[in-house]
C-alpha positions in Angstrom: 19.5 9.9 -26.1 15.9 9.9 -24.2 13.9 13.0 -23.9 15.4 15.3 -21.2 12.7 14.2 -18.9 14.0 11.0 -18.5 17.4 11.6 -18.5 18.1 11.0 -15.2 16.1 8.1 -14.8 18.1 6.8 -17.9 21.1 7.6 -16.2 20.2 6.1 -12.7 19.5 3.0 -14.0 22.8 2.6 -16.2 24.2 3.4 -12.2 22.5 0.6 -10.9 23.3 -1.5 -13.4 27.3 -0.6 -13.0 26.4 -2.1 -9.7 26.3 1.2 -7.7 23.6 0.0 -4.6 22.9 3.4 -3.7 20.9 4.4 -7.1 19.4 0.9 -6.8 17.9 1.6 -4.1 17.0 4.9 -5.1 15.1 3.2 -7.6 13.4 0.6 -5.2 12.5 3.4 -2.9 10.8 5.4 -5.3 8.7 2.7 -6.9 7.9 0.2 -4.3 5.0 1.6 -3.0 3.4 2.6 -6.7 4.0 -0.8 -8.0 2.9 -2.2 -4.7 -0.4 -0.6 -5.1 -0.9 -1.6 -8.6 0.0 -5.3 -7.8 -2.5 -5.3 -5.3 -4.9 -4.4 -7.1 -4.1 -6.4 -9.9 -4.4 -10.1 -8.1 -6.4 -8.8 -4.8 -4.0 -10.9 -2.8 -1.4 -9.0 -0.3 1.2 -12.4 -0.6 0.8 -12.9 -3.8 1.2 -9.3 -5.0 5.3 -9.1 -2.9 5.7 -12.6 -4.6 5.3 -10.3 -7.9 6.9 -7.6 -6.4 9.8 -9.6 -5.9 10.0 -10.9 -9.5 9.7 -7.7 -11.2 12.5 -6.1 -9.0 14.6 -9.1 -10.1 13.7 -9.3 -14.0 14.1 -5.0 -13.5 17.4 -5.6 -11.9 18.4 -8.2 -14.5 17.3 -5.8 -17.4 18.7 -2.1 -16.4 21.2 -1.9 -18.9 18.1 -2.4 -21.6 16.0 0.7 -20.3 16.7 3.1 -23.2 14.9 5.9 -21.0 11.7 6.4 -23.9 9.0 6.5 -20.5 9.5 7.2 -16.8 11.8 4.1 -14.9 8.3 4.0 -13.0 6.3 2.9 -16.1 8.8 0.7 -17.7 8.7 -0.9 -14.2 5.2 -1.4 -14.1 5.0 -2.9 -17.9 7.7 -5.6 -15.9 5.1 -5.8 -13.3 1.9 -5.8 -15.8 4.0 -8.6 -17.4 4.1 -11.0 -14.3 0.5 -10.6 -13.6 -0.4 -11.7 -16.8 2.3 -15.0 -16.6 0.9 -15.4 -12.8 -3.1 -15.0 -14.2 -2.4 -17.8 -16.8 -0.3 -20.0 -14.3 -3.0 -20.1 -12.0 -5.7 -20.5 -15.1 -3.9 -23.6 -16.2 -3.9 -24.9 -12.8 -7.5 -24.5 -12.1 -8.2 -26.0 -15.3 -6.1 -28.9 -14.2 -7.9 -29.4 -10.9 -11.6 -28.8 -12.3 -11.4 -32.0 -14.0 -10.1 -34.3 -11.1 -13.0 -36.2 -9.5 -14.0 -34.9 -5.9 -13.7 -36.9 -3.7 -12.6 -35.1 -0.6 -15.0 -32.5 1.4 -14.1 -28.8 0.0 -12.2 -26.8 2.6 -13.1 -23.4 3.2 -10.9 -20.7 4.1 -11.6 -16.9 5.2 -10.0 -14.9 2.2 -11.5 -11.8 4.1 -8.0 -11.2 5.4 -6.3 -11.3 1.4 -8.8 -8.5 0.5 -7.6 -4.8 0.7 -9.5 -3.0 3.9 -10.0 -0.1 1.9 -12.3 -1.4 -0.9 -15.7 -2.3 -0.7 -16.7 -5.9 -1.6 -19.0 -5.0 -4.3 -15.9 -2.7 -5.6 -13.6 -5.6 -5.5 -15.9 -8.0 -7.6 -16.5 -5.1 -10.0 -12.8 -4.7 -10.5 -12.0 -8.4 -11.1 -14.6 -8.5 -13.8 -12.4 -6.7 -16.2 -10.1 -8.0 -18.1 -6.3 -7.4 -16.8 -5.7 -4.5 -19.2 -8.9 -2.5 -18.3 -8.5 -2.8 -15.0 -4.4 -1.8 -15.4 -5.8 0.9 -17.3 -8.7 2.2 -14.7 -6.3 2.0 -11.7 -3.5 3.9 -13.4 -5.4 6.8 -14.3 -8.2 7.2 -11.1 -5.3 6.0 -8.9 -2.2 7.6 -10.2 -3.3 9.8 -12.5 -1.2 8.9 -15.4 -1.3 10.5 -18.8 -3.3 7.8 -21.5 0.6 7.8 -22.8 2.2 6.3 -19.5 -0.5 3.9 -19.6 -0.3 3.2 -23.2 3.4 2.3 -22.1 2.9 0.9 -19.4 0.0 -1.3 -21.5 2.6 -1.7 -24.4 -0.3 -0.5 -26.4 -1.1 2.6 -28.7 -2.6 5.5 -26.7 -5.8 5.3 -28.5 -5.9 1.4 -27.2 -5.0 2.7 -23.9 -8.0 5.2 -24.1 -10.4 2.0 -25.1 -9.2 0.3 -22.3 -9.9 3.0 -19.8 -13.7 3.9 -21.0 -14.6 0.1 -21.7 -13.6 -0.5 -17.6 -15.3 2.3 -16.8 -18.3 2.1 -18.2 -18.6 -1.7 -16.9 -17.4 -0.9 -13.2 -20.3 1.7 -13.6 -22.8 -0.7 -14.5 -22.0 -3.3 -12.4 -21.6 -1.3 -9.3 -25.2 -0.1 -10.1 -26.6 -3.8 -10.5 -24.7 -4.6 -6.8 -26.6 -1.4 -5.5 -30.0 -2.4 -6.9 -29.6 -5.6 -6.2 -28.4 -5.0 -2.2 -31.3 -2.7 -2.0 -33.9 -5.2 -3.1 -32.5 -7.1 -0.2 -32.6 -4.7 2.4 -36.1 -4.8 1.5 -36.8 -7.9 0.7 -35.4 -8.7 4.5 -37.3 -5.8 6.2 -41.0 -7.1 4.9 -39.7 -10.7 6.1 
């Protein structure tokens, strides 16, 4: 039986998975906007992250009856989510791979991906955060945005705690660096422009 503290979760998802809609959507309420958040962040693309939203309620929904209740239904939802990031990172690798070796011969189009960023972040702050690698940055926004234990990550991570921990410092310390270079370096403009 899982720890009391995820008892209920345990027993909400064996609910939903007995086909009772109510504790489904209990679930779906309670998690959409977390995971939501983190998918954002994850692929910086609004579309793209209730693409992945919608896969990791289906795979969840699929799965229920497998949650044993060891972590919150939140985290075992965002390893589901973590999960499809990854797939949808290497997808779109493979593809970009494909494409960089046909020939161009067609004028590049341009579109304004302005829209696809979050409004909230900076762009210097978004190009920081794509920088790290999926797991740092899962780690970095779990704990500074949701304040998880390095245990929930390390579950959500499916990774030791200690790993989780690496994770977490490594990002850090390279979103600290960089968004000093981006400072620097947008000062030495401002400067640069000013003495034009």
């Amino acid at each position: 039986m899982p720890p009391g503290e995820h008892r209920q979760d345990r027993e909400l998802a064996l609910q939903a998975a007995g086909g009772d809609n109510a504790a489904w959507r209990e679930i779906y309420e309670s998690s959409c906007q977390p995971l939501f958040n983190f998918l954002c962040y994850q692929v910086g693309e609004r579309e793209t992250a209730k693409d992945l939203l919608q896969d990791t309620y289906l795979t969840a929904w699929q799965n229920l009856a497998r949650y044993r209740g060891d972590g919150s239904l939140l985290s075992w939802l965002r390893t589901i989510a973590l999960r499809k990031c990854l797939d949808w990172r290497r997808t779109l690798w493979q593809r970009l791979k494909h494409f960089s070796s046909l020939p161009l011969e067609v004028e590049a189009v341009t579109t304004n991906s302005s829209d696809a960023r979050l409004e909230t972040e900076s762009v210097g702050f978004r190009r920081a955060l794509e920088k790290l690698s999926e797991k740092q940055r899962a780690a970095l926004l779990l704990r500074e945005l949701e304040d998880l234990s390095f245990q929930e990550i390390a579950t959500s991570l499916g990774c030791q705690e200690a790993t989780a921990r690496v994770h977490y410092h490594r990002g850090l310390a390279k979103m600290k660096k960089m968004l000093v270079e981006t400072e620097a370096r947008d000062l030495a403009e401002d400067i640069g422009g000013q003495q034009a």
